[in-house]
C-alpha positions in Angstrom: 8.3 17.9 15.5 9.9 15.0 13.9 7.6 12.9 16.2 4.0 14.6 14.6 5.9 14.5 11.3 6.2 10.4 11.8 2.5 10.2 12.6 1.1 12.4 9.8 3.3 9.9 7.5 2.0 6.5 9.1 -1.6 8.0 8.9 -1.2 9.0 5.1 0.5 5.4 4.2 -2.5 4.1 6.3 -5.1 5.6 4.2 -3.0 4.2 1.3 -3.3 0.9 2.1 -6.9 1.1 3.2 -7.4 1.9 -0.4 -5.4 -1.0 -2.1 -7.4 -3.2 0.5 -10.4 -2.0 -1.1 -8.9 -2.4 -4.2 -8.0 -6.3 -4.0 -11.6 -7.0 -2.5 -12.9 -5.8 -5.4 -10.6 -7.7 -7.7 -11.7 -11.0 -5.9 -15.7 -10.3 -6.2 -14.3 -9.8 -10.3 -12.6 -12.7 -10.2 -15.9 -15.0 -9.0 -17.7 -13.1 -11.3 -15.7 -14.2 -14.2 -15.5 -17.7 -12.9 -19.1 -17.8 -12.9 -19.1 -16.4 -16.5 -16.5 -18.5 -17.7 -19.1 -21.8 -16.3 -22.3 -20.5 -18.5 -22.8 -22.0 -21.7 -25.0 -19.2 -22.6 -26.0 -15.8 -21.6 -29.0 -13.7 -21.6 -28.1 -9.9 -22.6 -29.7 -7.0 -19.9 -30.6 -4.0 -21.6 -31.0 -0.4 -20.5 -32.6 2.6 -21.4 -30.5 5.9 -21.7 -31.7 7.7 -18.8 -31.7 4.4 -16.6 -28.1 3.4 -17.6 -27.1 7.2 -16.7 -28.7 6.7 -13.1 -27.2 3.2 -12.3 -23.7 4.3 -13.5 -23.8 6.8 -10.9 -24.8 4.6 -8.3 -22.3 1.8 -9.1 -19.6 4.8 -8.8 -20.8 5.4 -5.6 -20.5 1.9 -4.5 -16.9 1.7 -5.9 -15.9 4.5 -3.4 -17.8 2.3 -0.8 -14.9 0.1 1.5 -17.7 -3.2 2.1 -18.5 -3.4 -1.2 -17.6 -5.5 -3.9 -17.9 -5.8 -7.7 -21.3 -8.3 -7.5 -22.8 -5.1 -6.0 -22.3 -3.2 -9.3 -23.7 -6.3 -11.3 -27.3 -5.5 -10.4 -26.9 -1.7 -11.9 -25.8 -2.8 -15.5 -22.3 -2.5 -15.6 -20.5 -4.8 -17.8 -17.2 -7.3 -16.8 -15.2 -4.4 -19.4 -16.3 -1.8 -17.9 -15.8 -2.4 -13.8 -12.3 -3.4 -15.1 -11.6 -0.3 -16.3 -12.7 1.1 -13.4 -10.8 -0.6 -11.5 -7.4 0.0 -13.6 -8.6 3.8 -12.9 -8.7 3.4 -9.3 -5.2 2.1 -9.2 -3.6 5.1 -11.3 -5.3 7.1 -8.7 -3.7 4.9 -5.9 0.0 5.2 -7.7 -0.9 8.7 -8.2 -1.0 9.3 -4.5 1.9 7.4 -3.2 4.1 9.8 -5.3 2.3 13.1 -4.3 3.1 11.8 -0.7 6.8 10.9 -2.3 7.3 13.9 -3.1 5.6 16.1 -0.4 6.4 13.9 2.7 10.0 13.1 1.4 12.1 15.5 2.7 10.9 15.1 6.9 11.7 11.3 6.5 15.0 12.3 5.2 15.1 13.8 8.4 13.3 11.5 10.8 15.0 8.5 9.1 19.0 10.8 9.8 17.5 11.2 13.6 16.5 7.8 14.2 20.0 6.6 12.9 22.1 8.9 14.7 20.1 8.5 17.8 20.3 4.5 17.4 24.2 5.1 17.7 24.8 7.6 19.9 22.2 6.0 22.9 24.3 2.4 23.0 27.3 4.1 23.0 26.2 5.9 25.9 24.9 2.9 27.3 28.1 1.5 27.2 30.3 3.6 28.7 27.9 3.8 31.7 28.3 -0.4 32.1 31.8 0.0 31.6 31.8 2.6 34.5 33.1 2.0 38.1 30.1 2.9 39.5 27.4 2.5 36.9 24.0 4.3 37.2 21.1 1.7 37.0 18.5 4.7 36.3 20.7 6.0 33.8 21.3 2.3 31.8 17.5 2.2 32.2 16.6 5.2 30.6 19.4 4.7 28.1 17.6 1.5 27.2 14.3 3.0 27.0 15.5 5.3 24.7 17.1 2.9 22.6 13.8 1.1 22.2 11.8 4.1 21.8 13.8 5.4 18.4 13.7 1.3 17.4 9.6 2.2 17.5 9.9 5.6 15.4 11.7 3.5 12.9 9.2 1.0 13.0 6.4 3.6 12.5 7.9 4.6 9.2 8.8 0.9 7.6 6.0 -1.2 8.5 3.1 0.6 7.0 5.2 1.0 3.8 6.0 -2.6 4.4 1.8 -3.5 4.7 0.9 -1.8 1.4 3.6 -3.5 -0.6 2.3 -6.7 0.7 -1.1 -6.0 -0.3 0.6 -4.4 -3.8 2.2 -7.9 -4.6 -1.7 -9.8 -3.6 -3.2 -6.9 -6.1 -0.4 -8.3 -8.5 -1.2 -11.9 -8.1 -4.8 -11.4 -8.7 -4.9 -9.5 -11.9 -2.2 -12.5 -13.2 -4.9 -15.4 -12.5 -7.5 -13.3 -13.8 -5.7 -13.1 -17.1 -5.5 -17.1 -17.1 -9.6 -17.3 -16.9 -11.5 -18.7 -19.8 -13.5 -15.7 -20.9 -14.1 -12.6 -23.9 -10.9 -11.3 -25.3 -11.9 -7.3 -24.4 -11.6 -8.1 -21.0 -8.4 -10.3 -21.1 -6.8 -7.6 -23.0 -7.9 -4.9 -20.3 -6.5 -7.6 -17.6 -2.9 -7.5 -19.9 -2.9 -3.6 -19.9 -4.0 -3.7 -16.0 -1.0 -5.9 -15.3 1.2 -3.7 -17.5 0.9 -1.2 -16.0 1.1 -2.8 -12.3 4.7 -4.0 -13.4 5.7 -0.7 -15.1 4.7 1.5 -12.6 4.8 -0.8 -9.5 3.8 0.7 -6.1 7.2 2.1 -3.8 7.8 4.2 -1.4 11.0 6.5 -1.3 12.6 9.4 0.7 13.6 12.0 -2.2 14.9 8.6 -4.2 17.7 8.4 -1.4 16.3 4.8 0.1 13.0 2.9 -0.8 11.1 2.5 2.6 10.6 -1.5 3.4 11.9 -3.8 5.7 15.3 -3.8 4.0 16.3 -0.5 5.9 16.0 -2.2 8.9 19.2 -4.3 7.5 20.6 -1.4 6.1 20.6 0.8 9.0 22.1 -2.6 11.1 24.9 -2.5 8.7 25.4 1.6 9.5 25.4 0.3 13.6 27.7 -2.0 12.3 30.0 0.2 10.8 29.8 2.6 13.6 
């Protein structure tokens, strides 16, 4: 049980940071565009009818829910710099907005997977051993003690380094919208950019067990202390 419930968590973080991915690849195709911008002494207005501006906003929606493509794809269907920003800003609250639905709703089995792993991780050395320390030790039983041991080191792993993933690709997302905001271009856009990267620092990307423990690579040293201690 607690095995599926690991898997169902790794496949929901997975989706997460499939999204932020997507998220950060269009940030980059912004980014050139900008630069480009930024290099043009002057620029030629492009102009749309109602009915066609209606038609190629819902086509460039459709390409931002597309994972290959990228921000110069939306260029061609009359979106403005102001407006794919806001866009994007959009797609992130929807991203934050999921990592706390699956905070809340996942929470409570890796309270429980996280209390099995750590349990098991001291009760299968201890075991271990006692059976090296034995007279006659069993070298299938060290074996499978061993295996075990390994085995509850991989559940652990299943849980932290997805996590682990998305906050790396969180801190890139942060990194880009902050060199954004140092381009030369119109003052809308740069103060979307300061509102995008407002609200990346106020409500940064974590993930938590029922706000016991964050979930990143710093359990692994906090559950080596708990060893430790035992």
């Amino acid at each position: 049980m607690l095995l599926f419930q690991e898997v169902f968590f790794w496949h929901l973080v997975y989706f997460i940071h499939i999204r932020i991915v997507s998220l950060n690849r269009h940030l980059c195709g912004e980014k050139n565009n900008l630069k480009a911008i930024s290099k043009k002494p002057f620029l030629i207005p492009y102009t749309l009818n109602d009915n066609a501006f209606e038609n190629n906003a819902i086509e460039s929606r459709k390409l931002l829910k597309m994972p290959g493509a990228s921000s110069n794809d939306m260029v061609k269907y009359g979106k403005n710099s102001d407006e794919r920003i806001r866009d994007l800003i959009h797609i992130y609250g929807k991203i934050r907005e999921s990592v706390e639905i699956m905070n809340d709703s996942a929470s409570f089995g890796t309270v429980m997977t996280m209390l099995s792993c750590l349990l098991h991780l001291v009760i299968t050395p201890y075991f271990l051993l006692v059976e090296i320390f034995k007279q006659n030790p069993s070298f299938v039983f060290m074996t499978l003690q061993v295996v075990w041991f390994l085995g509850h080191v991989g559940r652990l792993l299943i849980i932290v380094e997805p996590c682990q993933t998305c906050l790396k690709e969180y801190k890139v997302t942060h990194n880009l919208v902050s060199e954004m905001i140092l381009m030369d271009f119109n003052k809308d856009s740069k103060e979307l950019l300061k509102t995008f990267i407002s609200q990346i620092s106020c409500t940064a990307i974590s993930f938590n067990a029922s706000g016991f423990f964050n979930i990143d690579r710093n359990l692994l040293t906090s559950v080596r202390k708990y060893l430790h201690i035992f």
